[in-house]
N, C-alpha and C positions, 0 to 999 in steps of 0.2 A: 303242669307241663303237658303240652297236649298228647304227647309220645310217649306216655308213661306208661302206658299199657296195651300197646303195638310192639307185637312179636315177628319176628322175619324167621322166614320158614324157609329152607333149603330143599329143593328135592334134585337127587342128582341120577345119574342113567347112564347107560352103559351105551353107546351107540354103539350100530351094526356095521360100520366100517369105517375108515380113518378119513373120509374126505373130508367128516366137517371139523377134524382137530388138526389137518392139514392148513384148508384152509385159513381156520384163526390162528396158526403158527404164523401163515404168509400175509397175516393181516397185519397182525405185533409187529413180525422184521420188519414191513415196510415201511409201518406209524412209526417204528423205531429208526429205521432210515431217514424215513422226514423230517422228524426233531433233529437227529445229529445234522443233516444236511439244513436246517432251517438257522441250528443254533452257530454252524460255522459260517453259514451265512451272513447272517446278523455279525460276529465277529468280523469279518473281513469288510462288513460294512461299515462299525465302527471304525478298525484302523485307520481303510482309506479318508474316512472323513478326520480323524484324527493326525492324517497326515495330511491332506490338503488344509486341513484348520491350521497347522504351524506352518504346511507354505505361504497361506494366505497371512499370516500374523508376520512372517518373516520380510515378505514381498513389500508390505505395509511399514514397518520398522526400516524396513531401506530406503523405501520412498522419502517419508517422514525425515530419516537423515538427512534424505540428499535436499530433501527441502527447506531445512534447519541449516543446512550449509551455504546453498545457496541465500538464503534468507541474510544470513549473517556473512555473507561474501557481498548481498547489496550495501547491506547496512554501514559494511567497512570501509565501501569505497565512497559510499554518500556521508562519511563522518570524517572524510579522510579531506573534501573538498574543502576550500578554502567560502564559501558560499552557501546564506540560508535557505535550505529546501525543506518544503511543509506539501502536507496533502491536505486539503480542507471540504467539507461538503458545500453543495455550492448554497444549497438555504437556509441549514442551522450555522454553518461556520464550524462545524467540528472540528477539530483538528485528527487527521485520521496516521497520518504517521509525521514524524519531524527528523531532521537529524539533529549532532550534536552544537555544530556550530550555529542550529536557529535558536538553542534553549541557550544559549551562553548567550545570543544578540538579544533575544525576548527571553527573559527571566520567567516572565509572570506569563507563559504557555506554554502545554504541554498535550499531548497526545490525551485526547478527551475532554480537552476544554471545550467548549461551548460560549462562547461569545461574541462583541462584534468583530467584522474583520480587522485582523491586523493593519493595515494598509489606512482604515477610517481616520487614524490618526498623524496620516502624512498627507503634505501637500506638492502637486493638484491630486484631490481624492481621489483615486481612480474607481471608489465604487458605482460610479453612476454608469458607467462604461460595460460593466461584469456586473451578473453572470450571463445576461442575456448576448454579450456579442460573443462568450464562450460555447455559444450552442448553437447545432444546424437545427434545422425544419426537421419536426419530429422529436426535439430534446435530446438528441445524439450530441455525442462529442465533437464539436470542430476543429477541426487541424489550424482554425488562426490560432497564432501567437500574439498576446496583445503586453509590449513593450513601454517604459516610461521612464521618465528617474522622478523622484516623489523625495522628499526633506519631511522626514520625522520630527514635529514641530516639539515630542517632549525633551529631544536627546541633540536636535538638530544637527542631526546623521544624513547624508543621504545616500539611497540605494538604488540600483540598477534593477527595477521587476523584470521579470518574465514572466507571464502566466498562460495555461492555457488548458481545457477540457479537458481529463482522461477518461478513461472504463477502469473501475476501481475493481478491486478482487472480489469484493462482495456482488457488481453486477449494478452497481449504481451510478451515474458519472459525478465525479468529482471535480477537483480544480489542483493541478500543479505549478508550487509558484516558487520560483526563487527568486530571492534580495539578497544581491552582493552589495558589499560596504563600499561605494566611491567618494564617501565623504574628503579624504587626501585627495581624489583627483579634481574633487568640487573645489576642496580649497585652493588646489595647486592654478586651476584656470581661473580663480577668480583672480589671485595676484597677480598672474601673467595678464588679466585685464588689465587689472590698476595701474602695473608698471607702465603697460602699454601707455594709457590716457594719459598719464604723465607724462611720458617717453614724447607723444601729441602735443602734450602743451606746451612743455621746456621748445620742443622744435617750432611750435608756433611763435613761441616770445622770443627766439634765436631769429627769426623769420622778420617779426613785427621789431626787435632792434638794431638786425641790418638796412632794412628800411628806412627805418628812422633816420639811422648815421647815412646813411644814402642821400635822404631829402636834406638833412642836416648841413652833408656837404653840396650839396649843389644849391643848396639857399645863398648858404655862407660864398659861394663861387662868386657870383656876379658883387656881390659886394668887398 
């Protein structure tokens, strides 16, 4: 050990007047001062931080609520709609949120699928139309609205689109599309066709029989 044989030697004295055990008295109190004023310091700096760290955790937790609520106050009234509403990105086709009544119409998608557009398998397609007419100059979002009615060729449903460009929460644009179910109304106007042509013909052959009994009778006249 290197201090094995290192001795400390004390020599002590008597000073000739008190100034210099004064002054290291008033040296102590002071350093003593310091600390106690250093160490209450430092506590009163922990609380305040201790206490702005639970306003701030608290500020946070309310936000969060009222975001959770509102979140679930959208959710409620887009699952309440009688109409399927989906968010999709516009080049992978993600699906980015859906409500309940699109999962009950399309089964086989759900928030995170990845596949072709729903829509590829209705007719007239409208993908050739989208995403490009859903975007201005610069790949911003456009305020058109691009409309159609399209006939689901596996279910042969048909639905009323609406679709058109948002700003998604993440900062990306997306695509907002609802399909309402008009296949009843499809059906309802195609029989109001039918009966009509019908309704046409019977009056044409009411038309083409009075005529006949017409010329019928006036042949038969002179004879």
């Amino acid at each position: 050990v290197p201090w094995r044989d290192m001795r400390l030697t004390l020599y002590g004295s008597n000073p000739g007047s008190l100034l210099p055990n004064l002054t290291l008295s008033v040296a102590v109190v002071a350093l003593t001062a310091l600390m106690v004023w250093t160490v209450m310091s430092l506590r009163t700096q922990q609380r305040m931080r201790r206490e702005a760290e639970a306003e701030r955790d608290r500020v946070f937790r309310e936000s969060l609520a009222s975001l959770r609520q509102a979140n679930e106050r959208f959710e409620t009234v887009l699952d309440s709609i009688d109409v399927a509403v989906y968010v999709s990105d516009l080049d992978s086709h993600e699906i980015l949120f859906c409500n309940s009544r699109f999962r009950e119409t399309f089964p086989g998608f759900a928030v995170g699928t990845r596949s072709h557009p729903i829509e590829q398998d209705m007719i007239p397609n409208p993908t050739v139309n989208f995403p490009a007419g859903l975007l201005a100059p610069g790949g911003k979002a456009s305020p058109a609205v691009y409309v159609d009615e399209l006939e689901q060729l596996s279910t042969k449903r048909w639905f009323l689109m609406r679709t058109r460009a948002v700003d998604w929460v993440d900062g990306r644009v997306a695509r907002l599309t609802t399909l309402g179910n008009i296949t009843d109304r499809v059906l309802a106007e195609r029989m109001r066709q039918a009966q009509q042509d019908k309704l046409t013909r019977t009056s044409r052959l009411m038309t083409l029989g009075e005529i006949a009994s017409t010329l019928a009778h006036e042949i038969n006249q002179p004879l």
